[in-house]
Backbone as a ProteinNet text record, in pm:
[ID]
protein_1_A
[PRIMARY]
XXXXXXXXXXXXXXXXXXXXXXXXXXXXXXXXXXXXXXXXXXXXXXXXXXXXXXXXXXXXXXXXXXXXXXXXXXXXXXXXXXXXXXXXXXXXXXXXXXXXXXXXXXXXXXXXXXXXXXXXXXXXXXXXXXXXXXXXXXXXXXXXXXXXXXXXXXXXXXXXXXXXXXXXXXXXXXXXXXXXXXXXXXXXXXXXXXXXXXXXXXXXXXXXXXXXXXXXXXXXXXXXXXXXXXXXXXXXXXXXXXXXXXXXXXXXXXXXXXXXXXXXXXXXXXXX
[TERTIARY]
26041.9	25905.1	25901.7	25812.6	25842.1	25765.5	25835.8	25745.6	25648.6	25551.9	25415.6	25450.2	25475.7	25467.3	25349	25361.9	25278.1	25384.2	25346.1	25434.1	25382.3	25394.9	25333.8	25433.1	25376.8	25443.9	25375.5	25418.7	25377.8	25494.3	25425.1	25531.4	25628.5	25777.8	25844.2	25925.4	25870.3	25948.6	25872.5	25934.5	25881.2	25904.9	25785.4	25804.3	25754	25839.3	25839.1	25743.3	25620.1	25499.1	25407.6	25382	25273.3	25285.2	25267.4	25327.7	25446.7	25531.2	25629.4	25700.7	25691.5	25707.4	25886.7	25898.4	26063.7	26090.9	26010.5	26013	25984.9	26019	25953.2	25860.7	25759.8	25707.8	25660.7	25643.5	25581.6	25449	25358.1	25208.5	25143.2	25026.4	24947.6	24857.8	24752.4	24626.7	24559.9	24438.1	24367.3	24212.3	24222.4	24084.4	23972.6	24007.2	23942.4	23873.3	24029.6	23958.1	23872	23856.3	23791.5	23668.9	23601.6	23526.2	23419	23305.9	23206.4	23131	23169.8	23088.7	23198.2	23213.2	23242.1	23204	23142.3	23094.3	23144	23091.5	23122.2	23254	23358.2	23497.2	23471.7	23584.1	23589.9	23705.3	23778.7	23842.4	23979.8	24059.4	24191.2	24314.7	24355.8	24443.4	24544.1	24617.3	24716.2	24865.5	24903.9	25031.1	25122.7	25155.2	25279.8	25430	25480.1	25592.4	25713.7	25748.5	25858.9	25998.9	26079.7	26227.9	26238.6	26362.1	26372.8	26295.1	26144.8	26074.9	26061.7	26012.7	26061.7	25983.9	26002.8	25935.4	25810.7	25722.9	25580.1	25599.8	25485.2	25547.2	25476.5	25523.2	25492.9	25324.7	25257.6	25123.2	25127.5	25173.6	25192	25169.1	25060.2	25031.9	24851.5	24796.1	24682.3	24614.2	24508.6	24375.2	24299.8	24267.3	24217.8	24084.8	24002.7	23843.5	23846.4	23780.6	23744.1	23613.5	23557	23470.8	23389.9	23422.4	23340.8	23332.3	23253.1	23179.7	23241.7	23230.5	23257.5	23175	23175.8	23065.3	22952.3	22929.5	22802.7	22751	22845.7	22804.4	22817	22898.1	22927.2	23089	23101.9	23250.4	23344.3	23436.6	23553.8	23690.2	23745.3	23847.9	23985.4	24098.7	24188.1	24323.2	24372.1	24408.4	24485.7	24672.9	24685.9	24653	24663.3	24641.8	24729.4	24739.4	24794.6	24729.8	24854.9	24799.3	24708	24607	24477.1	24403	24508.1	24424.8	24333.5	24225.6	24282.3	24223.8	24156.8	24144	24289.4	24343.6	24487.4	24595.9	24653.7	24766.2	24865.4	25018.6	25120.2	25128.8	25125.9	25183.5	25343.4	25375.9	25484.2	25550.9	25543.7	25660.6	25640.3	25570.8	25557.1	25439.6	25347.9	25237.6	25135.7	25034.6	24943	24830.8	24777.3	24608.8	24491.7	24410	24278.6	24171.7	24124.6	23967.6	23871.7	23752.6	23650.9	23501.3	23461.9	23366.1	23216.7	23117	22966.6	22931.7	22937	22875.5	22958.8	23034.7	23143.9	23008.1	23089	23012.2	22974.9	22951.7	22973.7	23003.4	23007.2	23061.6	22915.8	22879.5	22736	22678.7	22730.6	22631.9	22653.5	22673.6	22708.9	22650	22621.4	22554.5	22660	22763.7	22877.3	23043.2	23006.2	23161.3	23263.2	23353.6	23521.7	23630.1	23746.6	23871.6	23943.1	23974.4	24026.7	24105.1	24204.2	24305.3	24255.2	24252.9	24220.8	24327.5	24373.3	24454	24438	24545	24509.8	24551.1	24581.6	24656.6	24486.8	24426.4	24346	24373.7	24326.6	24352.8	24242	24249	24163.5	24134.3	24043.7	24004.2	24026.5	24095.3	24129.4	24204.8	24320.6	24391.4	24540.3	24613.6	24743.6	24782.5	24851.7	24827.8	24826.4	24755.2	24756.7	24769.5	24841.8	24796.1	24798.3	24701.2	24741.8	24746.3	24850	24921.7	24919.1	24908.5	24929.9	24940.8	25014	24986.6	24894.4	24832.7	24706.9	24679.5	24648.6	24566.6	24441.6	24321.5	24198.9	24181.6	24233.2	24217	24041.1	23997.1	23807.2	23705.8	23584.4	23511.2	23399.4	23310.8	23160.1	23049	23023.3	22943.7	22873.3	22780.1	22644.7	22682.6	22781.7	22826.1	22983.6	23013.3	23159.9	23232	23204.5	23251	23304.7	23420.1	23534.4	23606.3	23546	23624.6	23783.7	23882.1	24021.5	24079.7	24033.2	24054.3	23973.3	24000.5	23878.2	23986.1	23930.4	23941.8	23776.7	23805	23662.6	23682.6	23566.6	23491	23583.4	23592.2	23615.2	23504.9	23593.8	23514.4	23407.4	23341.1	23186.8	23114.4	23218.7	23152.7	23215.9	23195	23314.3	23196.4	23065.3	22989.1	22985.9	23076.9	23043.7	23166.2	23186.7	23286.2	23245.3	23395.4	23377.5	23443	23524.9	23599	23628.4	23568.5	23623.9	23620.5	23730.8	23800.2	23751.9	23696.6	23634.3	23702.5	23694.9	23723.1	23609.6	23487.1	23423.4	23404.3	23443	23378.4	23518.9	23635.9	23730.8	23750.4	23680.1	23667.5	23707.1	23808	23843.4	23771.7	23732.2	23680.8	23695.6	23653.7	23673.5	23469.1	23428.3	23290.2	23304.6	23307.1	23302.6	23189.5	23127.9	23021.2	23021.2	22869.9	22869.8	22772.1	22741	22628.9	22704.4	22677	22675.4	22579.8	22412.8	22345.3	22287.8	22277.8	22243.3	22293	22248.4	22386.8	22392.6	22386.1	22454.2	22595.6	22626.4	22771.8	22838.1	22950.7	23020.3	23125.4	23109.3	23170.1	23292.9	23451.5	23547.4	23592	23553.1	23610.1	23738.2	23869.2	24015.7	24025.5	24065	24062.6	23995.7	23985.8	23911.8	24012.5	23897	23956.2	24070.8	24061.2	24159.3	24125.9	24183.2	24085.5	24133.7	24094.4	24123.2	24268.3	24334.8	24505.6	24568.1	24512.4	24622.5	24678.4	24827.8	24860.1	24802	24803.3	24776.4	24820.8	24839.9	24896.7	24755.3	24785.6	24648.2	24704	24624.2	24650.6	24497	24556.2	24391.4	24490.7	24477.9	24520.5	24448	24448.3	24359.8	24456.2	24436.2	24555	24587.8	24466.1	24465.6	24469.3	24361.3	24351.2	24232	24158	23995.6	23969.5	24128.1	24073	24105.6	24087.2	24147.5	24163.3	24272.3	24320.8	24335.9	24292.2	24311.5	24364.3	24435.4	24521.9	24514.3	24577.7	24586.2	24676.6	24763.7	24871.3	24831.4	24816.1	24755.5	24785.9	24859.4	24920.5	24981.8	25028.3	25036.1	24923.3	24858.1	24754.8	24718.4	24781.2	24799.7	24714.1	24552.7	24477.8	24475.2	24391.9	24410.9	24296.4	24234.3	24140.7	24107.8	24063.4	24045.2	23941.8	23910.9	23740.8	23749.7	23644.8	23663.9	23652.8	23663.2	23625.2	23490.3	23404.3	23251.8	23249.7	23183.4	23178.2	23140.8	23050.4	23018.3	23120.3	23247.1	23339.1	23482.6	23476.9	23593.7	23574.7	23693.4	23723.7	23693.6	23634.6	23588.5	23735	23704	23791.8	23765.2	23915.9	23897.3	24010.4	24024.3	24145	24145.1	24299.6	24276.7	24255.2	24153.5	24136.7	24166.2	24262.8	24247.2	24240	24206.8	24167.3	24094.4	23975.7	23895.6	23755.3	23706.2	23558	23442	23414.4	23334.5	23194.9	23137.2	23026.1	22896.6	22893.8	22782	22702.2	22575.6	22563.7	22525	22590.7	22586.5	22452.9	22407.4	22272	22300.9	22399.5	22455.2	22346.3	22353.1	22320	22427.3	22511.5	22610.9	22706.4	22792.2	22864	22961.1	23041.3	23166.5	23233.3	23328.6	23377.8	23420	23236.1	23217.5	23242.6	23353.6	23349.8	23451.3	23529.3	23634.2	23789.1	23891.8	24034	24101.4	24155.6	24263.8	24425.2	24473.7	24666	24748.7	24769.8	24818.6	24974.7	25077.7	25234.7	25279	25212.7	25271.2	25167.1	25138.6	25079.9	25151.1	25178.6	25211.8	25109.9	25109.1	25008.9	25129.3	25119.1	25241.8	25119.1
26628.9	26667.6	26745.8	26832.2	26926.7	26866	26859.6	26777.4	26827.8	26781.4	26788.4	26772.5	26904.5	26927.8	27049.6	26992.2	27096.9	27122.2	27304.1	27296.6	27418	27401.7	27528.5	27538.8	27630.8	27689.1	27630.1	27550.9	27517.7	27593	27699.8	27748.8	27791.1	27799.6	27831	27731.9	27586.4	27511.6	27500.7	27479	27498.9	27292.7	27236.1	27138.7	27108.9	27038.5	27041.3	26910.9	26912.2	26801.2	26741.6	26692.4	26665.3	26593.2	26644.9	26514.7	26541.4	26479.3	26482.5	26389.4	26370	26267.8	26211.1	26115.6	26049.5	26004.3	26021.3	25946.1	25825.6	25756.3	25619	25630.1	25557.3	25499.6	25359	25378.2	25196.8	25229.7	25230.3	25195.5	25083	25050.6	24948.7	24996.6	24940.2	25006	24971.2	25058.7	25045	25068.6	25037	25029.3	24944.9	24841.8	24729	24722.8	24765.8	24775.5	24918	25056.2	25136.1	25107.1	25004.9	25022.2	24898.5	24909	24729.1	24758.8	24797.9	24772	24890	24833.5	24905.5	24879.4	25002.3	25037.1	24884.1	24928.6	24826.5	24839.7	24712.3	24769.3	24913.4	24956.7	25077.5	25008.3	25075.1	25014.9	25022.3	24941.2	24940.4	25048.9	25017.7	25135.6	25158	25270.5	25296.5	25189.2	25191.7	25073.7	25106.6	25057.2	25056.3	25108.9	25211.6	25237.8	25193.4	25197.5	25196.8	25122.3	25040.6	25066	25215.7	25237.2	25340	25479.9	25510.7	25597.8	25631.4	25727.9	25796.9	25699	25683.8	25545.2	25666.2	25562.6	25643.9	25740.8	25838.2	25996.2	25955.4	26057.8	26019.1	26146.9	26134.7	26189.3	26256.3	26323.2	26351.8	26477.5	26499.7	26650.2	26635	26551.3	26541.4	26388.8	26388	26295.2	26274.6	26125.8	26116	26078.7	26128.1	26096	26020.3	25882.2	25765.9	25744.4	25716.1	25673.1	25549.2	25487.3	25373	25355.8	25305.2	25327.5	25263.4	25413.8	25340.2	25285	25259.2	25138.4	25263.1	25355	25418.6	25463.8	25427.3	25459	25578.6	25620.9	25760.5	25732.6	25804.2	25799	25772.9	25685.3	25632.5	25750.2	25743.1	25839.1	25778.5	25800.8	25739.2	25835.1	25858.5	25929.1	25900.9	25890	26036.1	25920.1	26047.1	25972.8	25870.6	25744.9	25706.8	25668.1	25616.3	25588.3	25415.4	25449.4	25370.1	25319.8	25182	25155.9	25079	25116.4	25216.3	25319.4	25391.2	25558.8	25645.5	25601.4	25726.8	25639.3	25643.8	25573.6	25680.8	25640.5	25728.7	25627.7	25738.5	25683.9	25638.7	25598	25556.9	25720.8	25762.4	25935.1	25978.2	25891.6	25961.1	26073.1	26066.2	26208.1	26090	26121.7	26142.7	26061.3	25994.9	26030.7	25968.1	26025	26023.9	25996.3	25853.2	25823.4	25823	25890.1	25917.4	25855.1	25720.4	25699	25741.4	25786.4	25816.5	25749.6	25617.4	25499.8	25526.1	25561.1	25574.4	25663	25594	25660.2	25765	25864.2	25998.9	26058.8	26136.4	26208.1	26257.7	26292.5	26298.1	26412.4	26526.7	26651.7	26664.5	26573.4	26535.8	26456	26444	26347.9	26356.2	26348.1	26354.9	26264.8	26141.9	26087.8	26150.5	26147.9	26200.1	26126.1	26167.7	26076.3	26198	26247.2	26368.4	26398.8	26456.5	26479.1	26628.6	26579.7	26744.5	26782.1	26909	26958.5	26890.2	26859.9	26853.2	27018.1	27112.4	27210.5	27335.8	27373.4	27505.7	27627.4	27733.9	27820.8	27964.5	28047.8	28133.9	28245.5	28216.7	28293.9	28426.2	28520.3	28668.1	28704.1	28603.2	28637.3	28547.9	28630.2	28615.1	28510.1	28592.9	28465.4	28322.8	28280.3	28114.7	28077.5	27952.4	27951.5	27812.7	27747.9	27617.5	27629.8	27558.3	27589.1	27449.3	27451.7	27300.3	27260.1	27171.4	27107.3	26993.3	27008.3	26901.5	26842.4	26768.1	26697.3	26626.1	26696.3	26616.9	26471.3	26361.3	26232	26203	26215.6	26181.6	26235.2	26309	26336	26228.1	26246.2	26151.3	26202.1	26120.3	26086.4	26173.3	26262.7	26305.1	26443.8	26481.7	26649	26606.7	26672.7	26687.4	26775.8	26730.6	26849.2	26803.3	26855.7	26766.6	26904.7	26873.2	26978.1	26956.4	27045	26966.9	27070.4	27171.8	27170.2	27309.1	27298.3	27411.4	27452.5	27563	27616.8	27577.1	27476.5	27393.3	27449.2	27469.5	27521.8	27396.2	27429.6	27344.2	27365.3	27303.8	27278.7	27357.3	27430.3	27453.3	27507.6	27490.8	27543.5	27400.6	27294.2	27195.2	27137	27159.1	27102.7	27188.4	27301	27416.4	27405.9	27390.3	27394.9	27573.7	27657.8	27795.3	27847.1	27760.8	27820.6	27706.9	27681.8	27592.3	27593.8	27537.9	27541.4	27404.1	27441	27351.6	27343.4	27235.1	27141.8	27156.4	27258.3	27214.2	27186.5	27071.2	27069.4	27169.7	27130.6	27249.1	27362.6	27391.8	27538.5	27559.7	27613.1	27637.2	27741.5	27750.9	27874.3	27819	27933.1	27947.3	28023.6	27922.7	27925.2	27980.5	28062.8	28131.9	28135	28087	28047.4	28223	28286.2	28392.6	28370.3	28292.4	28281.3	28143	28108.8	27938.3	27916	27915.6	27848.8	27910	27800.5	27818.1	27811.7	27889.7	27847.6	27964	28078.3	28203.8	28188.5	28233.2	28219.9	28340.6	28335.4	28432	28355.9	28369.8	28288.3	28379.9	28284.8	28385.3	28295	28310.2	28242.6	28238.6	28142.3	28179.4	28136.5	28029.9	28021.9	27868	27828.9	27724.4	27684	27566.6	27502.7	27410.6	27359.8	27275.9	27136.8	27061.5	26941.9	26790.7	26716.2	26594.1	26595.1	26524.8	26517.4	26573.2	26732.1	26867.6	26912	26926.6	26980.3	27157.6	27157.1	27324.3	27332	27438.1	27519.4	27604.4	27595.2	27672.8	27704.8	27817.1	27871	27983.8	27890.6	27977.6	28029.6	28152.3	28222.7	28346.5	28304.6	28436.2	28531.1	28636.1	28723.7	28736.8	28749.9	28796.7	28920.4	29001.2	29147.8	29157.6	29070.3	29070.6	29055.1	29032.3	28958.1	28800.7	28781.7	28619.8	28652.6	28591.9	28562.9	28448.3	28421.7	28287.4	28296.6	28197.6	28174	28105.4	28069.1	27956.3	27978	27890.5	27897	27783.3	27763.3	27710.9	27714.4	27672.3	27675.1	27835.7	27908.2	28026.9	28150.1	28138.3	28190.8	28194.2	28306.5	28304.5	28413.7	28348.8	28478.8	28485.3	28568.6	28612.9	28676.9	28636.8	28701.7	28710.1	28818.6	28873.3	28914.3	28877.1	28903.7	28923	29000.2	29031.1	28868.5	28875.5	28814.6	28814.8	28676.8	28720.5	28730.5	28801.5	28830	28734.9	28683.9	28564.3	28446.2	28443.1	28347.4	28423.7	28554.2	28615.3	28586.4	28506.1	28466.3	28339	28270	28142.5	28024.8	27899.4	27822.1	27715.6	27715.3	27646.2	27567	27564	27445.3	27420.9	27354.7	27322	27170	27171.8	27012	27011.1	26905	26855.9	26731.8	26679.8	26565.7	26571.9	26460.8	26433.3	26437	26532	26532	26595.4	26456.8	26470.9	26497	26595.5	26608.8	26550.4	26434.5	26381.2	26266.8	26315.8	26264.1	26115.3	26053.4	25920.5	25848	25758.4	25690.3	25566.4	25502.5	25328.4	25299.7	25394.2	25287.5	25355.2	25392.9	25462.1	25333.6	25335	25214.2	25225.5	25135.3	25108.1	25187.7	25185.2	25272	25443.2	25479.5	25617.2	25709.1	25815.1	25856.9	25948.4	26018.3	26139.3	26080.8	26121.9	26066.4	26159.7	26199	26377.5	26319.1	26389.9	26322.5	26492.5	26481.5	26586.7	26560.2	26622.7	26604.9	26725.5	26814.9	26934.4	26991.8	26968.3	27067.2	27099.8	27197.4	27297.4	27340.7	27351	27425.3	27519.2	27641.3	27772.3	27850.9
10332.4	10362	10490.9	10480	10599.7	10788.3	10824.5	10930.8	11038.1	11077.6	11167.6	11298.6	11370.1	11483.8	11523.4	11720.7	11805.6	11917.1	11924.1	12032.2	12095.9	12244.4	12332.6	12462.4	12547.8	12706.8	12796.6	12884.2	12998.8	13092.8	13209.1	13308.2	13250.5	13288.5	13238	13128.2	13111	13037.3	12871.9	12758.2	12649.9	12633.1	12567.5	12515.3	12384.7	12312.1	12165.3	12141	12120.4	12104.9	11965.6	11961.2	11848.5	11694.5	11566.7	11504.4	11435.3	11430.9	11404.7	11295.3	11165.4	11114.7	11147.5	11175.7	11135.7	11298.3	11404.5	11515.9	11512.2	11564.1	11595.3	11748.3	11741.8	11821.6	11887.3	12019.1	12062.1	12050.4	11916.1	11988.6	11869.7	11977.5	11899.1	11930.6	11813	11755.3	11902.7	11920.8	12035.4	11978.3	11853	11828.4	11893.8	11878.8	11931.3	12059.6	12172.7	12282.1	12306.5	12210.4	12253.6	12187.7	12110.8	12046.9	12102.8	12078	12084.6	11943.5	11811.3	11726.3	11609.5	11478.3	11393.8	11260.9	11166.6	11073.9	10944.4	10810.6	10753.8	10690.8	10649	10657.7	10509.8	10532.6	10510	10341.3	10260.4	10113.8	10205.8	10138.4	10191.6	10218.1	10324.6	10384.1	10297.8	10266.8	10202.2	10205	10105.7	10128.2	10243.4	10278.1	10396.1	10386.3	10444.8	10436.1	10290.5	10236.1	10203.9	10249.9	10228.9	10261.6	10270.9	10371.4	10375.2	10384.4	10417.7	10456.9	10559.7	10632	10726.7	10837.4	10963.4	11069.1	11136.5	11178.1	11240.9	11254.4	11284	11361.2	11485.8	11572	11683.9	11671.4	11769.3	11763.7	11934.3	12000.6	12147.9	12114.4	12244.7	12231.5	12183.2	12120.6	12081.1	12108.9	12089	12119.8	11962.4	11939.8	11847.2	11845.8	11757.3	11750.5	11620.8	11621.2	11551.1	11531.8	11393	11371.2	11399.4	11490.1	11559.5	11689.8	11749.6	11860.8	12033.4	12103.3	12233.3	12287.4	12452.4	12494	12513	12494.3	12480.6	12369.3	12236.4	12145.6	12043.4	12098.6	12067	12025.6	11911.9	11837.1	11966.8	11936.9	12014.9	12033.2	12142.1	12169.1	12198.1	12108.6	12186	12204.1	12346.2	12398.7	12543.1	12473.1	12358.8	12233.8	12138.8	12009.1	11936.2	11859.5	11861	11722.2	11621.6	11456.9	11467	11448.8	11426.7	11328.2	11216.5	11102.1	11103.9	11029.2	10856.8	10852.4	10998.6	11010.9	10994.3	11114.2	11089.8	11055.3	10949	10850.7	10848.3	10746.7	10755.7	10590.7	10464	10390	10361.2	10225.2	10174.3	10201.1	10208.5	10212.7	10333.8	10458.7	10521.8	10618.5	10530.1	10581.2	10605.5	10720	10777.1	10689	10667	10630.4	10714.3	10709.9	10740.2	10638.8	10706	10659.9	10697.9	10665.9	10763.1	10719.3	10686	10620	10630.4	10535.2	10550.3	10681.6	10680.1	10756.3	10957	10941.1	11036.1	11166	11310	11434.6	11400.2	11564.1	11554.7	11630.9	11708.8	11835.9	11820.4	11976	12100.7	11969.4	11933.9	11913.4	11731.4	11668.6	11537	11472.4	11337.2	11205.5	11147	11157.1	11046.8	11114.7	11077.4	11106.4	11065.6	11155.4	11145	11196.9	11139.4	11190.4	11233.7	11310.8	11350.7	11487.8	11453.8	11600.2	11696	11786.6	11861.2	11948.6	11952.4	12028	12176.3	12325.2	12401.2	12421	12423.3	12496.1	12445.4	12538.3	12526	12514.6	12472.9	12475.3	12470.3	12534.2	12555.2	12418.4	12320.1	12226.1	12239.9	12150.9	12199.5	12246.7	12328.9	12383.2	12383.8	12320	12280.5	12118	12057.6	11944.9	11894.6	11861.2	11830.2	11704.5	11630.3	11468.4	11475.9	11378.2	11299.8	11131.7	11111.2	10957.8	10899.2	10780.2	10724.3	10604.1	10557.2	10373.9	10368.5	10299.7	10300.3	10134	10154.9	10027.9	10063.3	9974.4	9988.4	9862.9	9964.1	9828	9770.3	9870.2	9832.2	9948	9891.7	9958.4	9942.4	10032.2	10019.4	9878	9845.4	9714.4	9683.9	9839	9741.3	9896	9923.3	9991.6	9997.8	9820.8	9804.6	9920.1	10038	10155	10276.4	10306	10418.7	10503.2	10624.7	10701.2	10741.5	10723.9	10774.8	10900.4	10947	11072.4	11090.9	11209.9	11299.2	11427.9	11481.4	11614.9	11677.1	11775.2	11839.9	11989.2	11989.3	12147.7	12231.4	12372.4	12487.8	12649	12724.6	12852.8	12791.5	12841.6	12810.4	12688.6	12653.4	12451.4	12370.8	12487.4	12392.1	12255	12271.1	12156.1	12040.9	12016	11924	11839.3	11693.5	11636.9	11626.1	11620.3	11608.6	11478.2	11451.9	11315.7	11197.6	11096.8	11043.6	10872.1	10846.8	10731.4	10636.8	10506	10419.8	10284.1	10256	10129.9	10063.3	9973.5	9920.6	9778.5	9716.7	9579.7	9508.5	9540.9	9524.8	9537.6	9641.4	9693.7	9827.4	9939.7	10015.1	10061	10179.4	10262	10401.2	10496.4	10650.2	10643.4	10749.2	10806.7	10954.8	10998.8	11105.2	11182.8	11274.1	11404.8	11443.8	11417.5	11495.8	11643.4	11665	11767.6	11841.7	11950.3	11996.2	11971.3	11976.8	11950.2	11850.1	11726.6	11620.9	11513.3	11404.8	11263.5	11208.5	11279.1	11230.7	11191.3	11082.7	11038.7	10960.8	10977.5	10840.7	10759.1	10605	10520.8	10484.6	10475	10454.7	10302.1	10190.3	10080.7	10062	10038.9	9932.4	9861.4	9860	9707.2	9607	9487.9	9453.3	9370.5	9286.6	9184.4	9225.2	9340.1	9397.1	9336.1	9259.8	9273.3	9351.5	9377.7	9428.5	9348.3	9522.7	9491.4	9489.8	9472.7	9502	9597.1	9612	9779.7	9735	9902.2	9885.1	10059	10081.1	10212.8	10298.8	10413.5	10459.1	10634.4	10661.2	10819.3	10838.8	11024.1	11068.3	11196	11164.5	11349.9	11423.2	11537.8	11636	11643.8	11606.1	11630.1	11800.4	11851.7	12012.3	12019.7	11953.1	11914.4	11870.5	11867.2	11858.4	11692.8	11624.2	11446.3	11463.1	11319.8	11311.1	11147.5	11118.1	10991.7	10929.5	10797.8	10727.7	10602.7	10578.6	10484.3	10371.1	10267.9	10192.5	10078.4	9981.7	9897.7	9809.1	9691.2	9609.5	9460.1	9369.2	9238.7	9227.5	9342.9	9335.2	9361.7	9362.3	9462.2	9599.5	9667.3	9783.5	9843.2	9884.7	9902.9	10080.7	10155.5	10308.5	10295.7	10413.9	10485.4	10626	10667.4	10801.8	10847.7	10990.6	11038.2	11157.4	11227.5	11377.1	11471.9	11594.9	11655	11727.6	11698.5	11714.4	11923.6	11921.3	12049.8	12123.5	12091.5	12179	12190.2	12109.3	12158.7	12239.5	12242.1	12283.2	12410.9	12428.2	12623	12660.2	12500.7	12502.6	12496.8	12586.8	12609.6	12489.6	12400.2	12241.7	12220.9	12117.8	12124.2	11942.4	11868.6	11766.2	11691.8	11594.5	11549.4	11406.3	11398.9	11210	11181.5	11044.9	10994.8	10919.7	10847.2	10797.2	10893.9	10853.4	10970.1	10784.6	10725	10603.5	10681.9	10528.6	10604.7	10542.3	10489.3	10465.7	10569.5	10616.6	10722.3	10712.5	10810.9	10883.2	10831.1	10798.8	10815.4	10766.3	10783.1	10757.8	10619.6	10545.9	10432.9	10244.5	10298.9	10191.7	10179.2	10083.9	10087.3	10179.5	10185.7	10228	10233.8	10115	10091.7	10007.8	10094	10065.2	10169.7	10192.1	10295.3	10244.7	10320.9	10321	10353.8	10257	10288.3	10300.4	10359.6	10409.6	10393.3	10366.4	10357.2	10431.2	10575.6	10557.3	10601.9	10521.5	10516.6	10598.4	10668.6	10766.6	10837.1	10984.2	11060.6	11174.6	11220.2	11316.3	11406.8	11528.5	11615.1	11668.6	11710	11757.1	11844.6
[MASK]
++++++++++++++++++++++++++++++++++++++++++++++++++++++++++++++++++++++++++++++++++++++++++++++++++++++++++++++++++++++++++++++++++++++++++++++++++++++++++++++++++++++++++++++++++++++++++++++++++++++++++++++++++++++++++++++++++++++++++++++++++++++++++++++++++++++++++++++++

């Protein structure tokens, strides 16, 4: 299986970061202590490793956002990130998943629980190239908005409430939603491809060229479509960063069941 790393330049030293499946790690769940209240339990976490399957990946390099609540109430952060069941699991082969239930917290400027990793490393929109790449499988969306975001290029320090680029699961349809404004919901829709359905791997990439386009990707039973769009002006020079996971978008209001919510499985992401 191809493995989930991040890796960037600090100064002159290069360090090789982020997830990595077949590391081992020391961590224990820290749910508990980041949280004073969590949603109703959520359906059971994926089975456990295998004999012989590959041991935790390690998660360095990123911060995780959880669906239940810190002491102010607002979706829990734990950081660095560290695997947190039965939000962030590692199946029997290995990969990643994410559960993100209806009922689940939210983060301050959101109606939509997520289980989702965010880049720690920023980067200046427009300038010099960036990509995140990945194999994904969407296991379940929420009941009544078949729709699950699995990663974005998200605003920071002062655009940190603005998702700017983000990539959708809808209803088997893949596209890239592009933010033309910060305030507001001006957008541009970049369609690739559909007919994906629950359980399908498929391949996908979002990169800034650093030339004022951005390109998106996707690979899919052989269908490998691309598309390209300027960079909206109002984010060029903007301080961003990359996020993936399960961030479903049916909004929050604690009365959906249990276990209705969004499950993501991803077996390869790269940040470059």
């Amino acid at each position: 299986m191809t493995g989930l790393c991040h890796h960037h330049e600090v100064g002159s030293r290069i360090r090789s970061v982020g997830v990595r499946v077949g590391v081992l790690i020391a961590a224990t769940c820290v749910v508990a202590s980041c949280s004073t209240s969590s949603p109703p339990p959520p359906p059971p976490a994926p089975a456990p490793p295998s004999p012989g399957a590959p041991a935790a990946p390690t998660l360095d390099g990123w911060k995780l956002t959880l669906p239940t609540e810190n002491a102010k109430g607002d979706a829990a952060i734990v950081d660095p990130a560290q695997p947190s069941p039965p939000y962030l699991t590692m199946d029997g082969a290995g990969a990643l998943v994410f559960w993100a239930p209806v009922n689940g917290a939210t983060t301050k400027n959101s109606d939509h629980a997520r289980t989702e990793l965010d880049s720690l490393t920023n980067f200046t929109a427009g300038s010099g190239k960036h990509s995140l790449t990945g194999s994904a499988i969407v296991n379940q969306v929420p009941s009544d908005a078949k729709d699950v975001i699995i990663a974005q290029i998200h605003g920071a320090d002062d655009v940190s409430s603005v998702p700017f680029v983000m990539l959708h699961w809808n209803d088997g349809e893949l596209k890239v939603v592009v933010k033309t404004v910060r305030k507001g919901s001006a957008s541009q829709n970049y369609p690739l491809t559909s007919g994906i359905p629950l359980g399908a791997k498929f391949d996908f990439g979002i990169t800034d060229n650093g030339d004022g386009t951005m390109t998106f990707t996707a690979n899919y039973a052989g269908d490998t479509p691309q598309a390209s769009g300027p960079m909206p002006p109002e984010f060029a020079g903007a301080t961003v960063r990359f996020q993936a996971g399960a961030y479903q978008q049916s909004i929050s209001t604690g009365t959906a069941a249990p276990d209705d919510g969004a499950r993501v499985t991803f077996s390869a992401l790269t940040v470059s």
